[in-house]
N, C-alpha and C positions, 0 to 999 in steps of 0.2 A: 504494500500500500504506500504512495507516496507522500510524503512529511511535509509537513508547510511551517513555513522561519517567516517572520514576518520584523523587519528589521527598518530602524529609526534611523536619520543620519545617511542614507545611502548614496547619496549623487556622486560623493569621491570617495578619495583614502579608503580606509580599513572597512567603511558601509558598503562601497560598491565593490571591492574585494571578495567582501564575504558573500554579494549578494551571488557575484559571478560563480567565486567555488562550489555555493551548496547547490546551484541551477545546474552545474556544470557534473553533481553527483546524483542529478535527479530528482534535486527537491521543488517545489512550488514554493517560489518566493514572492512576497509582498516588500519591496523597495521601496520605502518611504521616504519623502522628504519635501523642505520649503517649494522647489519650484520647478517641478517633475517637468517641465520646457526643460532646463538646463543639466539631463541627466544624459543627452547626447544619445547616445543608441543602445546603450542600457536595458530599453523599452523592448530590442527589438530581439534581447538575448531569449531563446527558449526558456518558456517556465518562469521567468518575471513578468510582475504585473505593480505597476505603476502607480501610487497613491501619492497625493499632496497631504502632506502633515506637518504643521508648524506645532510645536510639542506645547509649546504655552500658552495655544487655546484649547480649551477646553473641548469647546465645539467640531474643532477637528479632532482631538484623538477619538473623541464620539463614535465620530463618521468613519473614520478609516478601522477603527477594529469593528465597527461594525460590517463594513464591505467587505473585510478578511472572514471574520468569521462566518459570513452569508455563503463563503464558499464552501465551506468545510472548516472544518477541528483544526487549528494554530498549536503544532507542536513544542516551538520555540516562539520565545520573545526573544530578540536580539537589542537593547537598548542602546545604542550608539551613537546618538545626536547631541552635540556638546562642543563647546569652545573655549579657549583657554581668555584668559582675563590676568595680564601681568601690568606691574609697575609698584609704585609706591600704594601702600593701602592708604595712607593721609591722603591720597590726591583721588582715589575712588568715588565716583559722584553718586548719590543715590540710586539714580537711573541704572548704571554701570553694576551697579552689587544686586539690585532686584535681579538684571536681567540674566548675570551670571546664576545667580540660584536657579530663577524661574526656570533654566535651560535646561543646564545641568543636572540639579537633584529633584526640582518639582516634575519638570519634565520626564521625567523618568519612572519618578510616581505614579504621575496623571496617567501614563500609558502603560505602566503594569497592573492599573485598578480596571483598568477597563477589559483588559483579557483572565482579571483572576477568577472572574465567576464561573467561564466556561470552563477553565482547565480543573477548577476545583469539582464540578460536576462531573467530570470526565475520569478526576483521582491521577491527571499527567498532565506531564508539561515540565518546560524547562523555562526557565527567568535566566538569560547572561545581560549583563550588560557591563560595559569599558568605563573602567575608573581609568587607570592610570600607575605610574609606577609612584608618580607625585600623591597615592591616596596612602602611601605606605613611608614612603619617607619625605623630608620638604628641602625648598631651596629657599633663597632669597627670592623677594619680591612676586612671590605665588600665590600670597597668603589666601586668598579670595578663592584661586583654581583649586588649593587645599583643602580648604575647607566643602566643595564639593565632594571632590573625591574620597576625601577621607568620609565623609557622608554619607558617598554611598557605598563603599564597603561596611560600616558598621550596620547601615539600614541592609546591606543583604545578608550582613554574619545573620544578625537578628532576624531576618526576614524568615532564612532557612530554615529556622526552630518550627514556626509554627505553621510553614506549608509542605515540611515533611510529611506529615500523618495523611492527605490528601496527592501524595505520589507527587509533588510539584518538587522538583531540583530549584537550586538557587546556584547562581554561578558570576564571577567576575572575570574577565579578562585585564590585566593592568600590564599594559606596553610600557615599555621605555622609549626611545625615540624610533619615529618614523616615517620614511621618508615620503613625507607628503607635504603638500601647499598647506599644509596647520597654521603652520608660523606667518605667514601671508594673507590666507581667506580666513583662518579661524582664528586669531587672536588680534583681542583688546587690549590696547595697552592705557595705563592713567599714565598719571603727570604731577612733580613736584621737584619745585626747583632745589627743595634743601634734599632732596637725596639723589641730586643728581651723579656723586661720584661714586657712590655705590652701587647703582642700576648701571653706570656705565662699563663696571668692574662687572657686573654679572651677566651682562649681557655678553661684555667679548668671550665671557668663561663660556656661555651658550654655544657661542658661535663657532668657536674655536673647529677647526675642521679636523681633527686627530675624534674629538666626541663626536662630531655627525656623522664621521665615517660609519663609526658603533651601531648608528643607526639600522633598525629591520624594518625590510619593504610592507607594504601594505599586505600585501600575498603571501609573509610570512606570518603576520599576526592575524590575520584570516581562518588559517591552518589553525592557530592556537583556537581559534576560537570553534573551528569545528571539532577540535580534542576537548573543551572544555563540555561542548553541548553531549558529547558522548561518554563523558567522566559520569560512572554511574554511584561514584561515593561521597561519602560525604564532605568532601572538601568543598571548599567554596571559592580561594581566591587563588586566581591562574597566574601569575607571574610570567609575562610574555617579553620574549625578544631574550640575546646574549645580552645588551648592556644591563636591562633591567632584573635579570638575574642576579649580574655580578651584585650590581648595585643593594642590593634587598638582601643577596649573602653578606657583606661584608657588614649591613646596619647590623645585620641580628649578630655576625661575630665578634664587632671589638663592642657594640653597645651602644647604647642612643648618645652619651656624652661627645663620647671619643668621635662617634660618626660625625656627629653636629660641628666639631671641630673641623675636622674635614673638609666640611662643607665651608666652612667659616674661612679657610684658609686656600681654600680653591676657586672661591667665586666672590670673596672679597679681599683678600690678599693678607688674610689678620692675622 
């Protein structure tokens, strides 16, 4: 019987990755996203089918799990829609920190409430969705993208408790870098003039091309994410990509102190 993923965030990167592999293994996919015109030929892959959903209206996560689920039983949620928000948190305007949450972690909400009733009548399903390696450890001037991510890991450690007993898996994928237009089409940045020599330090540390090399392609954290949807135990948080491994061994080996330090002396020079 064929499996239906119905996945947030699809137009590029790691969404339309994933959307292509699970079509490409015979799944029925539902690719979702802001503005299904600019998902190019996406539309035209066997087995996807095309929804507009802006995750912070309400109205549409409505309407598109209802369209998915009009077809048939949504095996997978894939939650994948989200953009990063860097600079100074002083310089953060109102607008800027609703919108990051609203994205991020309501977003994610809004659209795992609207598929939990069928899967819990059903007793299956799986919930993944892409925090981040940034939801497990931090940098400078993230504080805002961290505080999602670290969000929505503890909302799905938590989550997993209570839709076990109804056969629902719970799952995260949390990348380290990768290589996509992120940095370009999906990040916000604030502004403040008294921090500007430390955003300036943290950004060359960013940029530095020996880290982006580190980088894994969309098509590899894709792959994670279809080992995660097939992880039948009970673990919850995927650790994806080489650099984000290292990265996440080394916090839990010398220790949150010593790592912090690290961090402190790599990407602010202290």
């Amino acid at each position: 019987m064929t499996q239906t993923i119905f996945i947030t965030g699809a137009s590029t990167g790691l969404g339309r990755a994933t959307a292509e592999l699970f079509a490409a293994k015979g799944w029925k996919v539902f690719a979702t996203m802001r503005n299904p015109d600019g998902a190019g030929d996406l539309g035209k892959v066997a087995g996807v089918t095309l929804l507009k959903l802006d995750v912070t209206k309400p109205d549409q996560v409505a309407a598109a799990a209802k369209a998915a689920l009009a077809a048939g039983p949504v095996d997978v949620l894939f939650n994948n829609a989200g953009y990063g928000l860097a600079g100074p948190f002083e310089g953060a305007s109102d607008a800027q920190l609703v919108d990051e949450l609203d994205t991020n972690l309501l977003g994610v909400m809004r659209v795992t409430q609207a598929f939990l009733p069928a899967m819990r009548e059903r007793k299956s399903g799986t919930i993944v969705t892409t925090t981040s390696i940034g939801g497990l450890v931090t940098f400078p001037f993230n504080s805002v993208y961290h505080a999602t991510k670290w969000g929505l890991e503890g909302w799905s450690e938590s989550l997993a408790y209570e839709l076990a007993p109804f056969g629902i898996r719970v799952k995260t994928v949390a990348p380290g870098g990768i290589a996509t237009d992120f940095a370009g089409r999906s990040l916000v940045l604030t502004q403040h003039a008294a921090y500007a020599e430390g955003m300036g330090k943290t950004f060359a540390a960013f940029s530095n091309p020996e880290r982006r090399a580190n980088a894994s392609s969309a098509e590899q954290i894709a792959e994670a994410v279809w080992e995660a949807v097939h992880d039948t135990s009970d673990h919850v948080s995927h650790v994806a990509g080489a650099d984000a491994k290292a990265l996440y061994a080394q916090r839990l080996a010398v220790g949150i102190d010593a790592f912090r330090a690290g961090v402190r002396a790599q990407f602010l020079g202290d």
